[in-house]
C-alpha positions as CSV (number, residue, x, y, z in Angstrom):
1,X,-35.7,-27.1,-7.5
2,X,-35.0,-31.0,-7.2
3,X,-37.7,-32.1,-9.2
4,X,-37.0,-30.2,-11.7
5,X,-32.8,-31.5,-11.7
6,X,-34.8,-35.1,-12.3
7,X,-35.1,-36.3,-8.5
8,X,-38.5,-38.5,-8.6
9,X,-38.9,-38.1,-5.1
10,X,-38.4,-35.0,-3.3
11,X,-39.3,-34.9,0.7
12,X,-40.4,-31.8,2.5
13,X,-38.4,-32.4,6.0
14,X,-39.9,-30.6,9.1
15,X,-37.1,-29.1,11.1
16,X,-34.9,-29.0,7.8
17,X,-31.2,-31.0,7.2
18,X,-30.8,-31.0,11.0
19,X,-33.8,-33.5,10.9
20,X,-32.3,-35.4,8.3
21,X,-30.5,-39.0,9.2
22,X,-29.8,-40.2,6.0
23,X,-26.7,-39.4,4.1
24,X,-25.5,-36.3,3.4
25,X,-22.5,-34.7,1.2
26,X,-19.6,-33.3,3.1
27,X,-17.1,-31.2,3.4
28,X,-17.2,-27.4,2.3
29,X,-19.4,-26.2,-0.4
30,X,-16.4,-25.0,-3.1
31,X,-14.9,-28.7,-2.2
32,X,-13.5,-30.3,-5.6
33,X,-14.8,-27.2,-7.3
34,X,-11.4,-26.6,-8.0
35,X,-11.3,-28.7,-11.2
36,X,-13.9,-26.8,-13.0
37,X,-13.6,-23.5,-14.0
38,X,-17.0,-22.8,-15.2
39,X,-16.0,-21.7,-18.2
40,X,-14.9,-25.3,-19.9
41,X,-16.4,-26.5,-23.0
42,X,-18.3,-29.7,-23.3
43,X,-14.8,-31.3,-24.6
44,X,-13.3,-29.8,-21.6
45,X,-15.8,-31.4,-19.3
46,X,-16.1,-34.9,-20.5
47,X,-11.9,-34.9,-20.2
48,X,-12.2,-34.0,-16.6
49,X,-15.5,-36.1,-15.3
50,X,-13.3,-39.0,-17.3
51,X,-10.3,-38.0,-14.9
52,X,-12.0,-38.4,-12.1
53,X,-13.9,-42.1,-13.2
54,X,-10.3,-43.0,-14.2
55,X,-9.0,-41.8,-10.6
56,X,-11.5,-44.2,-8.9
57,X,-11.2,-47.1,-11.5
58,X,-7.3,-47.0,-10.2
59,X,-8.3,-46.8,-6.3
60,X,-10.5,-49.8,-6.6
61,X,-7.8,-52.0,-8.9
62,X,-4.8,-50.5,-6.3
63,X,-7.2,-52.7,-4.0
64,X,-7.3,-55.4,-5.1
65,X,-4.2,-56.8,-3.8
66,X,-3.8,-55.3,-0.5
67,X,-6.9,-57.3,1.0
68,X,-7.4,-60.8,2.0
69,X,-10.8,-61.1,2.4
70,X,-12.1,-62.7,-1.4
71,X,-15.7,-61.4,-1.0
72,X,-13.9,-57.9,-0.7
73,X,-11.1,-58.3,-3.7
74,X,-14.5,-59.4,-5.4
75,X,-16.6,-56.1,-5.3
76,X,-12.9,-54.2,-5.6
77,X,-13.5,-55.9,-8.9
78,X,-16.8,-54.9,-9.6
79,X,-16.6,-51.6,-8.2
80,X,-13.4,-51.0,-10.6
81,X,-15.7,-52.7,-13.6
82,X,-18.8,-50.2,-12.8
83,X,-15.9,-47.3,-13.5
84,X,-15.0,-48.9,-17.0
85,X,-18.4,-48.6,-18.1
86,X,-18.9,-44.8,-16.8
87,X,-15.5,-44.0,-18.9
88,X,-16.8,-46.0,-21.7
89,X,-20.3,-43.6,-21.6
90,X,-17.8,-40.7,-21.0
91,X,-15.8,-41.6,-23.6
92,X,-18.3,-42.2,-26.0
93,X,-20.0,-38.9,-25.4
94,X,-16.7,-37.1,-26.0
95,X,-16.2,-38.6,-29.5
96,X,-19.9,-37.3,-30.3
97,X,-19.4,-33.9,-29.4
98,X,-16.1,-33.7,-30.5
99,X,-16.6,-35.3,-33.9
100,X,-13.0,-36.6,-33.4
101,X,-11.3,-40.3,-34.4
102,X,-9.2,-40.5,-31.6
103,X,-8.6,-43.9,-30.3
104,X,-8.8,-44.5,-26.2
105,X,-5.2,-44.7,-25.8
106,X,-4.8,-41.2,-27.3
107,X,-7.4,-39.7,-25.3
108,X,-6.7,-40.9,-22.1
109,X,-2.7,-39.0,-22.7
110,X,-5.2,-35.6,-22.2
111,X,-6.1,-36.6,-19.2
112,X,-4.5,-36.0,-15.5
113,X,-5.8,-37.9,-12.7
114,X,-5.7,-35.8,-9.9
115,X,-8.4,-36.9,-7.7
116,X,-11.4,-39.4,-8.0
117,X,-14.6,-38.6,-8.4
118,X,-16.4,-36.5,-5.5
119,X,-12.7,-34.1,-6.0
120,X,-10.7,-35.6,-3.5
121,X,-7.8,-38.1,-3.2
122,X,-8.3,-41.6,-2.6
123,X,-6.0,-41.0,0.7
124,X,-8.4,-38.2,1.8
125,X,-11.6,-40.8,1.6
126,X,-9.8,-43.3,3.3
127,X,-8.7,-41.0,6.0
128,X,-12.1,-39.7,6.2
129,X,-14.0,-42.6,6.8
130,X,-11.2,-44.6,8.1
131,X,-13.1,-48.3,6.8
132,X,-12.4,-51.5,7.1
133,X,-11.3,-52.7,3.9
134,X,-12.4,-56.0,4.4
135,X,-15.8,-55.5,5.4
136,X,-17.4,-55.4,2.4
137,X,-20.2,-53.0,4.2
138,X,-18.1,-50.7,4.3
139,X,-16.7,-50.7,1.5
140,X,-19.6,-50.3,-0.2
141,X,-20.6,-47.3,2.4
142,X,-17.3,-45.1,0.8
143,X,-18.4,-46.1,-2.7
144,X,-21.6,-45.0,-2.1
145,X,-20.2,-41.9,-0.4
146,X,-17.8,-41.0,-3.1
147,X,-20.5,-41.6,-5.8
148,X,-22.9,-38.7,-3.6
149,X,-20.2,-36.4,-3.4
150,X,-19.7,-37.0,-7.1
151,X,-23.6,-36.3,-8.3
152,X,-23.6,-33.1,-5.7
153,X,-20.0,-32.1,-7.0
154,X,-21.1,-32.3,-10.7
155,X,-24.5,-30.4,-9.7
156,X,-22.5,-27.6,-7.9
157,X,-20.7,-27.5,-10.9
158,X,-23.7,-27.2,-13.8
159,X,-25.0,-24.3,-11.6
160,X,-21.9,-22.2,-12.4
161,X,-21.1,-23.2,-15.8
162,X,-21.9,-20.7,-18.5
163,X,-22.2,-22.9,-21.3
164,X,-25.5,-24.5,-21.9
165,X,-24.2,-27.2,-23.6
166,X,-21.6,-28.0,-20.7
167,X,-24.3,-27.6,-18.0
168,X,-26.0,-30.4,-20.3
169,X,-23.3,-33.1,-19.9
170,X,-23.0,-32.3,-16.3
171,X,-26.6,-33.3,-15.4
172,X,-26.5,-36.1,-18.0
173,X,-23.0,-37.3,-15.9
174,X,-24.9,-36.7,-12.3
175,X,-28.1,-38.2,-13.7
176,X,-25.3,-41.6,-14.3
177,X,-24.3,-41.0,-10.8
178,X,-27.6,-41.2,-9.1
179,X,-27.9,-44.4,-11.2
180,X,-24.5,-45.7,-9.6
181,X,-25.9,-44.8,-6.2
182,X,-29.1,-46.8,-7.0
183,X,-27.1,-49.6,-8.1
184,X,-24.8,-49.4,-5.0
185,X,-28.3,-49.6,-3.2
186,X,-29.5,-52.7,-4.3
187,X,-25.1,-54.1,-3.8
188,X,-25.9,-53.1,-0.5
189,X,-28.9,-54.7,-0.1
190,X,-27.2,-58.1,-0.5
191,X,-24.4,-57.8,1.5
């Protein structure tokens, strides 16, 4: 069943998740199901997977200012910069479906941030994992948690839509996330 959503690697673990150490999505299984219907349209879609980037863009740049620590303000920044250019690819995808001319600025007036990607608040993270926001570990452990709960979330979410062409954009948006995880990987790695 992974292989065939695009996972390269798939492990067989003996004793199942409860042998597992590595990290894991959380919460309940319908958690941030809410925003989807499974009934949206491609249009639909894009305009709430580019609610949810835009809900994490703002986290990261609400940031920015509330922590001393430069090397942290720094990846704030880059983290908030990674979020442009998934909205830019979201964005982008939802003119060519859409065959619309809308400019950004109208666009972005159809969408409601709500939560941030993953489908909870920024405040419901934070209280979560409860990091240090200057330690720019573990800052880079929620983005990477936020960015698994976003690939699961939007893989929960192609399984119950009912149009093909929706399910489509879904795994093309979690196939971006498991690139933002890989990416938060190698951050990680030189930290």
């Amino acid at each position: 069943m992974l292989a065939g959503k695009g996972f390269n690697k798939v492990y067989n673990l003996s004793g199942g998740i409860k042998a597992w150490n590595g990290q894991v999505a959380f919460g309940r299984e319908e958690l941030g199901l809410a925003l989807f219907s499974g009934n949206e349209s491609p249009e639909e879609t894009l305009v709430v997977a580019y609610s949810l980037e835009a809900g994490l863009h703002d986290f990261y740049v609400s940031m920015i200012p509330r922590v001393k620590n430069s090397d942290a303000k720094n990846l704030f920044e880059k983290l908030s910069e990674i979020e442009i250019r998934h909205q830019n690819t979201i964005f982008k995808e939802y003119l060519e479906i859409t065959g619309k001319s809308v400019n950004r600025k109208e666009f972005e007036k159809i969408v409601i941030v709500e939560a941030i990607e993953g489908g909870l608040t920024s405040e419901e993270y934070a209280n979560m994992f409860q990091p240090d926001w200057e330690s720019t570990k573990d800052i880079v452990d929620i983005a990477m948690s936020i960015e698994a709960q976003a690939l699961d979330l939007y893989l929960r979410v192609s399984n119950q839509s009912i149009d093909p062409k929706s399910k489509k954009v879904l795994l093309q948006i979690a196939s971006e996330e498991r690139t933002h995880l890989t990416l938060l990987g190698k951050l990680m790695e030189q930290i």
